[in-house]
Structures are given as C-alpha cells and as structure tokens.
PDB file of N, CA, C and O in Angstrom:
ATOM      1  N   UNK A   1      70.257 102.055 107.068  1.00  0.00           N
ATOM      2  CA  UNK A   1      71.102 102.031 108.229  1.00  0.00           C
ATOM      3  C   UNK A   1      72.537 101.712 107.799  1.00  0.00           C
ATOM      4  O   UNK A   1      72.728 100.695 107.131  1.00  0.00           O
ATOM      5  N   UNK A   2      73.562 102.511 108.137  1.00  0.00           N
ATOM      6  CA  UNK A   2      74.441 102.021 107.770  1.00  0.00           C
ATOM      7  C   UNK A   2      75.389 101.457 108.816  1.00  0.00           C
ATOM      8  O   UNK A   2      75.038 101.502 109.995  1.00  0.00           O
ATOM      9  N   UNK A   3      76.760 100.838 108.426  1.00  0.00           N
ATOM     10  CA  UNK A   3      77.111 100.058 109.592  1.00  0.00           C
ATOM     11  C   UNK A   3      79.035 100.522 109.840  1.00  0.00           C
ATOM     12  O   UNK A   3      80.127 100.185 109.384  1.00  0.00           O
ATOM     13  N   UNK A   4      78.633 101.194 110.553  1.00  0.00           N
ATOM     14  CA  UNK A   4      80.049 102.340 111.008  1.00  0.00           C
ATOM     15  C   UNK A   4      81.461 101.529 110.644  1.00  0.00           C
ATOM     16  O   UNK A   4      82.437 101.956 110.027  1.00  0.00           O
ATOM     17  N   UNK A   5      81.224 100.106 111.283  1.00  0.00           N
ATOM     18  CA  UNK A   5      82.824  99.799 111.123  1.00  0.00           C
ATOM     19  C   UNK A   5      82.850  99.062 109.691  1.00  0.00           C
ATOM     20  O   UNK A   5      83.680  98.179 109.479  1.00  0.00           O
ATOM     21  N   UNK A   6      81.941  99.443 108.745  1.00  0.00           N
ATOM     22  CA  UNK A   6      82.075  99.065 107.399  1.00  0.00           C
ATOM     23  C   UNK A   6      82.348 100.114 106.443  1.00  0.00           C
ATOM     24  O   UNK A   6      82.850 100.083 105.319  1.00  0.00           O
ATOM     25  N   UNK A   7      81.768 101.316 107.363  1.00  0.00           N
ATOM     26  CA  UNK A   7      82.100 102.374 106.380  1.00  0.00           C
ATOM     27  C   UNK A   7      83.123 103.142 106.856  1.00  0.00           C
ATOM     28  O   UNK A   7      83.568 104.011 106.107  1.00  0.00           O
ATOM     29  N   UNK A   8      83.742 102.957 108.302  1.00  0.00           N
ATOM     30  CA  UNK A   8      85.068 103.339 108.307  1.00  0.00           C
ATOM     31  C   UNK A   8      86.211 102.769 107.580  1.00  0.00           C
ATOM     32  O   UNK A   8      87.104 103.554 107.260  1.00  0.00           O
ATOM     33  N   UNK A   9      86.327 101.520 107.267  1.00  0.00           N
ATOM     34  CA  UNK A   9      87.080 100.726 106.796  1.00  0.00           C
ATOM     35  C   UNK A   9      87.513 100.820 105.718  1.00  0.00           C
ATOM     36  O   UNK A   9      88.674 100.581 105.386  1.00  0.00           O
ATOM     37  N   UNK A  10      86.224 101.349 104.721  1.00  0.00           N
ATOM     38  CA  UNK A  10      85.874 101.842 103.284  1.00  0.00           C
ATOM     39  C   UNK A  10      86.419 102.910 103.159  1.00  0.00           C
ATOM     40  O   UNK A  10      87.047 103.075 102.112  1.00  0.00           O
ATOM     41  N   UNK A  11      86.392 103.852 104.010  1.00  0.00           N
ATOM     42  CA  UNK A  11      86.760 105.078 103.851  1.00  0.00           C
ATOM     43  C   UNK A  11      88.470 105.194 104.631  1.00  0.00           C
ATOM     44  O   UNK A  11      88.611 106.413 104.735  1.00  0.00           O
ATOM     45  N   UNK A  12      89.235 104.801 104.965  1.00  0.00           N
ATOM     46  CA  UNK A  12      90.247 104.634 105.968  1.00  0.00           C
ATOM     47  C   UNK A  12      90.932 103.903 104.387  1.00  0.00           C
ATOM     48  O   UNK A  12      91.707 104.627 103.764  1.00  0.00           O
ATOM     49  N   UNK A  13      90.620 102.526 103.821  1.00  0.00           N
ATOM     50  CA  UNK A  13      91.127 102.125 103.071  1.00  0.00           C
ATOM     51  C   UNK A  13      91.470 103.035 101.935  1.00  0.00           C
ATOM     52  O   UNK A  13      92.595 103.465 101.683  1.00  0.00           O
ATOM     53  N   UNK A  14      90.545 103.238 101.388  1.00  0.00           N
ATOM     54  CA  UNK A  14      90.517 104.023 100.090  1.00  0.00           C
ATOM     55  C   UNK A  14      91.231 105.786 100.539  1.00  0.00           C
ATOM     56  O   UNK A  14      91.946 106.261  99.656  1.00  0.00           O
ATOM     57  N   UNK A  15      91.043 106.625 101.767  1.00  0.00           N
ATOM     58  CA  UNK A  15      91.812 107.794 102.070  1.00  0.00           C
ATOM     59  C   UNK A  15      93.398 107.227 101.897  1.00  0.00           C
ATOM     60  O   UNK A  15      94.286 108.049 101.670  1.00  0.00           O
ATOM     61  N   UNK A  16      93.713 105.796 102.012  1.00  0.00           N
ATOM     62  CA  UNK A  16      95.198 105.653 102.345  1.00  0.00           C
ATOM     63  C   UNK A  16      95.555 105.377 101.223  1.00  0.00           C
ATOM     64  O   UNK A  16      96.717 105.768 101.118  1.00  0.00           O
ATOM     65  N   UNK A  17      95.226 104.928 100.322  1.00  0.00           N
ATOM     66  CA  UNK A  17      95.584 104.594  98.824  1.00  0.00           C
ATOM     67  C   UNK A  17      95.647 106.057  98.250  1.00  0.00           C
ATOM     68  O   UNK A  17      96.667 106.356  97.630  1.00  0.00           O
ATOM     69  N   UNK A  18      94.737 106.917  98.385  1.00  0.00           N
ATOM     70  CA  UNK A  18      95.014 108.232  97.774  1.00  0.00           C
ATOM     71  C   UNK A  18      96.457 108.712  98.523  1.00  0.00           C
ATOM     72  O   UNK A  18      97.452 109.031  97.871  1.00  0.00           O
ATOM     73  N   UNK A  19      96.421 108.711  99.500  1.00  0.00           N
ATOM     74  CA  UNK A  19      97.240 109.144 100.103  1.00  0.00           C
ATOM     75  C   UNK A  19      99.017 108.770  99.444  1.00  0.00           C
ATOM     76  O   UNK A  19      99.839 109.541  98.948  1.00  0.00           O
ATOM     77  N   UNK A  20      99.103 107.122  99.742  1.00  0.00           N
ATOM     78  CA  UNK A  20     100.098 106.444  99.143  1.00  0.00           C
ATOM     79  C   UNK A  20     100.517 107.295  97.616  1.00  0.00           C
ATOM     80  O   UNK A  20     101.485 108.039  97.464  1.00  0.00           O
ATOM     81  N   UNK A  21      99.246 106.847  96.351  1.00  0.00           N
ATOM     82  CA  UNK A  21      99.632 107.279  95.562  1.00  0.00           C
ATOM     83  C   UNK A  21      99.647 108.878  95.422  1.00  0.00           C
ATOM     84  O   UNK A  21     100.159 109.283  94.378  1.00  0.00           O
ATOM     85  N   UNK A  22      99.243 109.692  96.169  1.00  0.00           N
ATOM     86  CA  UNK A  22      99.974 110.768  95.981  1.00  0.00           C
ATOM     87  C   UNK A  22     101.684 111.217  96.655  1.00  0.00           C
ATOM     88  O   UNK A  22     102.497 112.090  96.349  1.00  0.00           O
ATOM     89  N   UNK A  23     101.674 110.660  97.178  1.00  0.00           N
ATOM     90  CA  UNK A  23     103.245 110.714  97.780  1.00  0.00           C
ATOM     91  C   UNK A  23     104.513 110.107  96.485  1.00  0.00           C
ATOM     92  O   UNK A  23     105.502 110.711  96.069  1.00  0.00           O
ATOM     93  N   UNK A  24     104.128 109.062  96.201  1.00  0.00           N
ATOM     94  CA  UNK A  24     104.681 108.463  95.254  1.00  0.00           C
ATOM     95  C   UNK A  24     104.587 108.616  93.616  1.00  0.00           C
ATOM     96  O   UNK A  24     105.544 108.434  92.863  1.00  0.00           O
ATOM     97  N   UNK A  25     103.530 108.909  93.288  1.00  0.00           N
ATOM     98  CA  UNK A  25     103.189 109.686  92.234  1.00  0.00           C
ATOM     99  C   UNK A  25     103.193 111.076  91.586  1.00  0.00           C
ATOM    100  O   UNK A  25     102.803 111.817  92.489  1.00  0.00           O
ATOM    101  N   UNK A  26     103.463 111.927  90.336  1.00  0.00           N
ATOM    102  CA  UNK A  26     102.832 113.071  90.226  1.00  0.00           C
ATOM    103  C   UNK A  26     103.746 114.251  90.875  1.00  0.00           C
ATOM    104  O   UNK A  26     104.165 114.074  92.019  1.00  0.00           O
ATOM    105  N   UNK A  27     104.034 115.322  90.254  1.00  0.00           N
ATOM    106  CA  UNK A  27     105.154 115.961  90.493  1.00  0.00           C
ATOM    107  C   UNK A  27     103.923 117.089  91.801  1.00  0.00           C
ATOM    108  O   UNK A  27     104.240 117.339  92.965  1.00  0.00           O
ATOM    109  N   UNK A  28     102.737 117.502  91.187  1.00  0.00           N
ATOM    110  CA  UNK A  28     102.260 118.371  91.624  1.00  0.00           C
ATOM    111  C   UNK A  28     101.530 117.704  93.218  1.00  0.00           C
ATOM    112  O   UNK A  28     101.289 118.524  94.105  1.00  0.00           O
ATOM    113  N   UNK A  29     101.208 116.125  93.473  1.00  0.00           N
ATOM    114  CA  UNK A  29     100.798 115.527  94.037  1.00  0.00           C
ATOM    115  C   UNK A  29     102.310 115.624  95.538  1.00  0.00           C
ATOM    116  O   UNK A  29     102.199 115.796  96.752  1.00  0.00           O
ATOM    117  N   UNK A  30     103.362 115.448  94.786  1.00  0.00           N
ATOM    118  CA  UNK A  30     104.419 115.593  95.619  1.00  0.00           C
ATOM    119  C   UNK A  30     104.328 117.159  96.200  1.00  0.00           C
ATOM    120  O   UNK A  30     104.193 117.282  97.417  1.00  0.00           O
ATOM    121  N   UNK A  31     104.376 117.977  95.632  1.00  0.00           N
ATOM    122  CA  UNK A  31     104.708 119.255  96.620  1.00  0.00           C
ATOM    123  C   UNK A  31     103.576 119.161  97.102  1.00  0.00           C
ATOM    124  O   UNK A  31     103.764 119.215  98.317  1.00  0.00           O
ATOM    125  N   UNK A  32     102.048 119.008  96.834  1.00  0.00           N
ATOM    126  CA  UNK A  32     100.870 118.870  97.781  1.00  0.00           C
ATOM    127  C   UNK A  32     100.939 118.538  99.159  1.00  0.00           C
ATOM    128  O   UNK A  32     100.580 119.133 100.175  1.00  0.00           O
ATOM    129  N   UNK A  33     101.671 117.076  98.882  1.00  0.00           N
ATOM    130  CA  UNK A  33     102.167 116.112 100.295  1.00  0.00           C
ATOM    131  C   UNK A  33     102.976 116.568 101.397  1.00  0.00           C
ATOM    132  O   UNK A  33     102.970 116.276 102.593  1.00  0.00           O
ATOM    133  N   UNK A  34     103.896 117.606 100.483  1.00  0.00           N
ATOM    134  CA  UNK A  34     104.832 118.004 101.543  1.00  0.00           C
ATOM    135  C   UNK A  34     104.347 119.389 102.239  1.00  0.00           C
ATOM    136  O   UNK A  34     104.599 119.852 103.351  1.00  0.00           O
ATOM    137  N   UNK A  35     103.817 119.716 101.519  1.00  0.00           N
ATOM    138  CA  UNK A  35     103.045 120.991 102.478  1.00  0.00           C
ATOM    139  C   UNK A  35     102.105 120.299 103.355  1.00  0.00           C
ATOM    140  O   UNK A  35     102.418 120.137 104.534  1.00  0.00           O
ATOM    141  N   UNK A  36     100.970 119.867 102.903  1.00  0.00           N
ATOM    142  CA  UNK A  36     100.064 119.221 103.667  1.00  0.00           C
ATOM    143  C   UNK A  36     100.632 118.464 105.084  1.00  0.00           C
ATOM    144  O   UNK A  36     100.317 118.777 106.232  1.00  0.00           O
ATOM    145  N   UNK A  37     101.659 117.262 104.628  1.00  0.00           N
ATOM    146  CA  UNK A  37     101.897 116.686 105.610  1.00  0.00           C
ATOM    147  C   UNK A  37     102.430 116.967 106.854  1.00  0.00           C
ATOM    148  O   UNK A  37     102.574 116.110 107.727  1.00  0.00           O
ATOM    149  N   UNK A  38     102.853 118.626 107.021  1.00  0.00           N
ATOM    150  CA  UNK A  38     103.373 119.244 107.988  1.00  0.00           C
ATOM    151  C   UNK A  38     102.744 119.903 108.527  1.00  0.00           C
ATOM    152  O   UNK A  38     103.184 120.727 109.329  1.00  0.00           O
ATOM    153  N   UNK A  39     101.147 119.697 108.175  1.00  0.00           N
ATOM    154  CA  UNK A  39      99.825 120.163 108.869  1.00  0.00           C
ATOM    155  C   UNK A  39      99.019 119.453 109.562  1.00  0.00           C
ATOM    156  O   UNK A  39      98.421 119.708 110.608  1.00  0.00           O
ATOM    157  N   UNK A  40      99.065 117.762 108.349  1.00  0.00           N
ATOM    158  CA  UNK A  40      97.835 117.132 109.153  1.00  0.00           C
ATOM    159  C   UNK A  40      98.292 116.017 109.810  1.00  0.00           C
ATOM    160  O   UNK A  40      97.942 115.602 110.915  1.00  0.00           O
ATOM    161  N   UNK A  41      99.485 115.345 108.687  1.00  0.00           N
ATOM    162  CA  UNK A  41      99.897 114.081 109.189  1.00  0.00           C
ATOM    163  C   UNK A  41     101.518 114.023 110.467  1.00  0.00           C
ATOM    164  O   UNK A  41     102.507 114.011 109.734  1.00  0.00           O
ATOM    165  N   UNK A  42     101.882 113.996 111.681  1.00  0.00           N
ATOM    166  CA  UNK A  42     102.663 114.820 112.267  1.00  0.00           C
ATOM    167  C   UNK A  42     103.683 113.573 112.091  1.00  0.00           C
ATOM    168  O   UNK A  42     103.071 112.534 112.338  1.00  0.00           O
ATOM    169  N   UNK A  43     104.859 113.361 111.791  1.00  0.00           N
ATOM    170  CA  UNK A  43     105.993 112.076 111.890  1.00  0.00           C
ATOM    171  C   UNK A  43     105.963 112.031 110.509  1.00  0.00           C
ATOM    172  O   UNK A  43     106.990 111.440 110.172  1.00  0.00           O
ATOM    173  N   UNK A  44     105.202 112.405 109.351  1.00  0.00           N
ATOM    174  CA  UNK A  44     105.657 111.582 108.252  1.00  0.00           C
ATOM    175  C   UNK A  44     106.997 112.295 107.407  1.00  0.00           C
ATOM    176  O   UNK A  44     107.300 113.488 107.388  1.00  0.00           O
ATOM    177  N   UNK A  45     107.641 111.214 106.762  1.00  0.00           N
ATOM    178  CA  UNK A  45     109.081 111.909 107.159  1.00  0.00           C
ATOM    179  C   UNK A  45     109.563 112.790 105.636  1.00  0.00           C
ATOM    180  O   UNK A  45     110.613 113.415 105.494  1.00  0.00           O
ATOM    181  N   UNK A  46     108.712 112.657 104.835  1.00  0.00           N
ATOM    182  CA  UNK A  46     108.511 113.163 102.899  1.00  0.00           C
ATOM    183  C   UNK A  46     108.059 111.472 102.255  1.00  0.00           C
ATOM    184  O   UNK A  46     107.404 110.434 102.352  1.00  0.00           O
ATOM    185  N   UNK A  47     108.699 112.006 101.810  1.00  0.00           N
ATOM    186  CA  UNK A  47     108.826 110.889 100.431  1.00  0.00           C
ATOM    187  C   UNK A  47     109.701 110.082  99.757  1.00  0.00           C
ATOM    188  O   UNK A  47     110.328 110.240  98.709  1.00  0.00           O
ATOM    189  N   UNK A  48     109.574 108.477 101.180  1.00  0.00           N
ATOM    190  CA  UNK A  48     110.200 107.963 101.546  1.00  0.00           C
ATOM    191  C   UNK A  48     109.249 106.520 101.575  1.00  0.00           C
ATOM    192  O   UNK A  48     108.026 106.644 101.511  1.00  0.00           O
ATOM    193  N   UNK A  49     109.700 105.518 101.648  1.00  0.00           N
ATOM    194  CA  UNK A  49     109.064 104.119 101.636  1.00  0.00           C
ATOM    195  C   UNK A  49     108.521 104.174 103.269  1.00  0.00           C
ATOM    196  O   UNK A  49     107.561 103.467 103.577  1.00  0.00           O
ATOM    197  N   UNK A  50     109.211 105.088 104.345  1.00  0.00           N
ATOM    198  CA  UNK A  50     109.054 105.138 105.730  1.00  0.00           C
ATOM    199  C   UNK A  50     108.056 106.306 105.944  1.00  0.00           C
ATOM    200  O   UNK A  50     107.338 106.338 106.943  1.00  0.00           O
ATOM    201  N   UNK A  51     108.028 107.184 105.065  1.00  0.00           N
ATOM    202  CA  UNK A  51     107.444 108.068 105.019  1.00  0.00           C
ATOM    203  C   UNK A  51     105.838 107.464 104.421  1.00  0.00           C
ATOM    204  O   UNK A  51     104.843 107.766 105.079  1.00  0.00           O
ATOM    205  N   UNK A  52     105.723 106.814 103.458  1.00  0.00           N
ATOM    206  CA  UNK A  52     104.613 106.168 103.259  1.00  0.00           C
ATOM    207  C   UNK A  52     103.817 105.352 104.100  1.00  0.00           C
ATOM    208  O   UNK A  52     102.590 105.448 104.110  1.00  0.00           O
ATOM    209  N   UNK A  53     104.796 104.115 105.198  1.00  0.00           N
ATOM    210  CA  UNK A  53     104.225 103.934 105.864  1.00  0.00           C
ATOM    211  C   UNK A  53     103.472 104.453 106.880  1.00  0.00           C
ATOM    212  O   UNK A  53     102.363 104.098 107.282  1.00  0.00           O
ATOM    213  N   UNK A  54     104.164 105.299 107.240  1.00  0.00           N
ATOM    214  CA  UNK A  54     104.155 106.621 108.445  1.00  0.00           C
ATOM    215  C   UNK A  54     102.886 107.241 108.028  1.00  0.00           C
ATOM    216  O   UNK A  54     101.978 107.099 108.846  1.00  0.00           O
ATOM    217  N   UNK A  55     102.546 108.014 106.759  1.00  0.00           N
ATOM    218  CA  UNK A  55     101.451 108.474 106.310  1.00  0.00           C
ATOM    219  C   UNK A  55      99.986 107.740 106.123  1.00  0.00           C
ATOM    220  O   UNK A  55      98.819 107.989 106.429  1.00  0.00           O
ATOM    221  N   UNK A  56     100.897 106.423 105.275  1.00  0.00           N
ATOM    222  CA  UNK A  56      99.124 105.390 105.451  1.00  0.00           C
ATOM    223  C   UNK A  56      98.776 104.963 106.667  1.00  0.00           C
ATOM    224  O   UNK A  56      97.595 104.625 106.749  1.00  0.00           O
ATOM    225  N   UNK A  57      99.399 104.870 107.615  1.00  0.00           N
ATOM    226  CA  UNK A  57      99.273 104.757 108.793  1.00  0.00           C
ATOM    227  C   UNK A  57      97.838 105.586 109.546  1.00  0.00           C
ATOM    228  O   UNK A  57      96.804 105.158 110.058  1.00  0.00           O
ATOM    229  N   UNK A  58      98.472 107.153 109.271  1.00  0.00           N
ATOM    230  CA  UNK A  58      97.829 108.131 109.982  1.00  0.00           C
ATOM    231  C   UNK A  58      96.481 108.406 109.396  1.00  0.00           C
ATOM    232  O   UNK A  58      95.417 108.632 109.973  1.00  0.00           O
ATOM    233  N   UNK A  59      96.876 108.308 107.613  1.00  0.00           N
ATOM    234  CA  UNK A  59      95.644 108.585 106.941  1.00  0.00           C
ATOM    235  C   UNK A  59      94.526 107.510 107.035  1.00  0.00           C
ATOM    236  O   UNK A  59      93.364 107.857 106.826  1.00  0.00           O
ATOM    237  N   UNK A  60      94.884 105.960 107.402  1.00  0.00           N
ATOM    238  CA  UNK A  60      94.115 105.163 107.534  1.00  0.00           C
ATOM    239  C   UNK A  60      93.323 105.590 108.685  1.00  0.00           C
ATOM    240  O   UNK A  60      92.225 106.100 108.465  1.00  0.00           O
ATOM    241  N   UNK A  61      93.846 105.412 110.199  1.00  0.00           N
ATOM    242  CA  UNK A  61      93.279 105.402 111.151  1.00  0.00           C
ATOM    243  C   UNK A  61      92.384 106.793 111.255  1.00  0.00           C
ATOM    244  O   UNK A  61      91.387 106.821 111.977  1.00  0.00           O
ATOM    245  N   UNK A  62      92.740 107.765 110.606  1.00  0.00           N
ATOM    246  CA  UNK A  62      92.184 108.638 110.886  1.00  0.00           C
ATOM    247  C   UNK A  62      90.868 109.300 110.600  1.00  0.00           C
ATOM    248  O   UNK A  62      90.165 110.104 111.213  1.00  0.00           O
ATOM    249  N   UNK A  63      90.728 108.252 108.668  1.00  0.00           N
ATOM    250  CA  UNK A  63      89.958 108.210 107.951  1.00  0.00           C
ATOM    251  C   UNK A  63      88.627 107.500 108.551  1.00  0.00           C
ATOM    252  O   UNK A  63      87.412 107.686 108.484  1.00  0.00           O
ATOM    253  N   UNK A  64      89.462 106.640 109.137  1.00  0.00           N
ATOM    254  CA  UNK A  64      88.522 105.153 110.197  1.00  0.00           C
ATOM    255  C   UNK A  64      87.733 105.469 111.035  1.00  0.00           C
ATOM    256  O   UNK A  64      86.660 104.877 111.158  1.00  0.00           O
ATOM    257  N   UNK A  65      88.175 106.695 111.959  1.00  0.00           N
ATOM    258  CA  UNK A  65      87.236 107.622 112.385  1.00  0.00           C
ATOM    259  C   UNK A  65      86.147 108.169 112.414  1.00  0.00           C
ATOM    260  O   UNK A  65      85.104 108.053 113.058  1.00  0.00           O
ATOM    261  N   UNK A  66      86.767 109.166 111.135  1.00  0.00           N
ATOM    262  CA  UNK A  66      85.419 109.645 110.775  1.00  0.00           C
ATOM    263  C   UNK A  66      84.363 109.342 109.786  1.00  0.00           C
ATOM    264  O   UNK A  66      83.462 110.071 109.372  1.00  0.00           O
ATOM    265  N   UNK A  67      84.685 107.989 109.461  1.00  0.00           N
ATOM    266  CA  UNK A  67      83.884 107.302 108.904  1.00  0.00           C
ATOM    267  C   UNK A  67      82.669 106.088 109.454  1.00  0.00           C
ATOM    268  O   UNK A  67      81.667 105.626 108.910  1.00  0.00           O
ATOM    269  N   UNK A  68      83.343 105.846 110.842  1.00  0.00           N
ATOM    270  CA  UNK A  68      82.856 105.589 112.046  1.00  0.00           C
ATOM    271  C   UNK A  68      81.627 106.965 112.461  1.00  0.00           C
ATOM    272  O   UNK A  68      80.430 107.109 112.214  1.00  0.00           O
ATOM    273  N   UNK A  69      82.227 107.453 112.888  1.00  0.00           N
ATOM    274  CA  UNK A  69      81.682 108.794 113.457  1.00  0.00           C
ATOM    275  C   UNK A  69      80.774 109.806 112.235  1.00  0.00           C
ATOM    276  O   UNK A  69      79.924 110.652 112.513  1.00  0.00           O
ATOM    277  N   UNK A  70      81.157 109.495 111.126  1.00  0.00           N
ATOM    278  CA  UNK A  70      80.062 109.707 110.402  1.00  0.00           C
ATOM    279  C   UNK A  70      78.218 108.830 109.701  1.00  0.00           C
ATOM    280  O   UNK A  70      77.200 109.206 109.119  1.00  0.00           O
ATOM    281  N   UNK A  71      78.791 107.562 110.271  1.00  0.00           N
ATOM    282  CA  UNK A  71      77.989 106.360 110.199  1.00  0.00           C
ATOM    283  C   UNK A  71      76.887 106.576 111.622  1.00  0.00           C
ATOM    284  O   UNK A  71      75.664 106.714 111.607  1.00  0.00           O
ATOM    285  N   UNK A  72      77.633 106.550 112.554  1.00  0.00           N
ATOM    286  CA  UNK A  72      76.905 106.768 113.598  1.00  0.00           C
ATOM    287  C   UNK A  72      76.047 108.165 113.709  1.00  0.00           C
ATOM    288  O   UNK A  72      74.848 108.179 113.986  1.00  0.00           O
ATOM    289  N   UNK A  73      76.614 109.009 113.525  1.00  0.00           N
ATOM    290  CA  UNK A  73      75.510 110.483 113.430  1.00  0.00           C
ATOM    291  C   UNK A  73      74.178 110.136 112.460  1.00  0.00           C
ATOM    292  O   UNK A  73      73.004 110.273 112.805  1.00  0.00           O
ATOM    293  N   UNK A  74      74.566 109.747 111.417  1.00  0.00           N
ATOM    294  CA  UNK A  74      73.363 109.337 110.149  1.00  0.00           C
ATOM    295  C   UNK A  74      72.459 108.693 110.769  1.00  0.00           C
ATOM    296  O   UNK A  74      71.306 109.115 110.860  1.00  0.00           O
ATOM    297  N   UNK A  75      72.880 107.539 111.299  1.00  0.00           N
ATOM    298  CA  UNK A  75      71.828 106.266 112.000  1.00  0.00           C
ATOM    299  C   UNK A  75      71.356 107.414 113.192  1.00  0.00           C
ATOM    300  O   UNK A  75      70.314 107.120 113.778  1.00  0.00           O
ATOM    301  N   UNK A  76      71.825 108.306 113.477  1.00  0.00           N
ATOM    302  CA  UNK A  76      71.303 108.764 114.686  1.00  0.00           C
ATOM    303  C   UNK A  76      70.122 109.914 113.855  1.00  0.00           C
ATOM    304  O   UNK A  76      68.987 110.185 114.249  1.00  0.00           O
ATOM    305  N   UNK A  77      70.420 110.140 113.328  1.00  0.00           N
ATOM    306  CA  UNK A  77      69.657 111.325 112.379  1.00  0.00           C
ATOM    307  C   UNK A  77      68.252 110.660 111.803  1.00  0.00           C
ATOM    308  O   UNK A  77      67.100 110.968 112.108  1.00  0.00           O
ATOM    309  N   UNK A  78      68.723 109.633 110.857  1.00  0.00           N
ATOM    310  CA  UNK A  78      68.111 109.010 110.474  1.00  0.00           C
ATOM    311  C   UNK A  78      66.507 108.294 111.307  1.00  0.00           C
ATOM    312  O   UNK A  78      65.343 108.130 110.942  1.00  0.00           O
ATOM    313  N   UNK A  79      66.937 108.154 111.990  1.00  0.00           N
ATOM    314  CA  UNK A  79      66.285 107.164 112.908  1.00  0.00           C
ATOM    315  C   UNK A  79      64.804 108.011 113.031  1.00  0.00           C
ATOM    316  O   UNK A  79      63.891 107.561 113.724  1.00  0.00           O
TER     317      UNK A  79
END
C-alpha cells in the first residue's frame, strides 16, 4: 500500500531539483528549459534566480500531484 502524500512529496521534491539543476546547469540542459518551459511551466521567466523559483514552484506542485494521484490509483488497483 502505498501512501500518496509520501509519494507525492518524493516525487514533487526530487522533479524540482531536476528541474533547478537543469536550468542552472549544462549548456544543452539550458536550451531544453527554454523550449520546454514555454510549454509546460507558464510564468517562468528563463534563467534567472526568479525564474528558478517560478519553475520549482510549478515543477514541485505539479509533480505533487501526480504522485498523489498516482499512489491513489495503485491502492485502488491493487486492492
């Protein structure tokens, strides 16, 4: 059984650290970000200390989600 707001958290945490260090890191990680981010993440501003926040922001909560929502289907499956 797993327990949704443990594995959203897990997954929300760790999506935002990738996230962070690709913005800030890595030449090829940078043009990734900037294409991407004008798809998934909507306000983030490039690659910017505001822009990072802005992004871990979105990538956290969003990650939080479906890590939630993937916890809960399993236990439902599971069962």
């Amino acid at each position: 059984m797993l327990k949704p707001k443990a594995l959203g958290l897990v997954i929300g945490i760790l999506w935002a650290i990738w996230w962070g260090w690709a913005g800030l890191w890595g030449s090829w990680a940078k043009a990734w970000c900037l294409i991407s981010s004008c798809r998934i993440y909507f306000g983030w501003f490039g690659l910017s200390w505001a822009g990072l926040v802005i992004g871990w922001s979105w990538a956290s909560s969003t990650a939080f989600i479906c890590g939630v929502i993937f916890a809960w289907l399993y236990n439902k499956f599971a069962a």
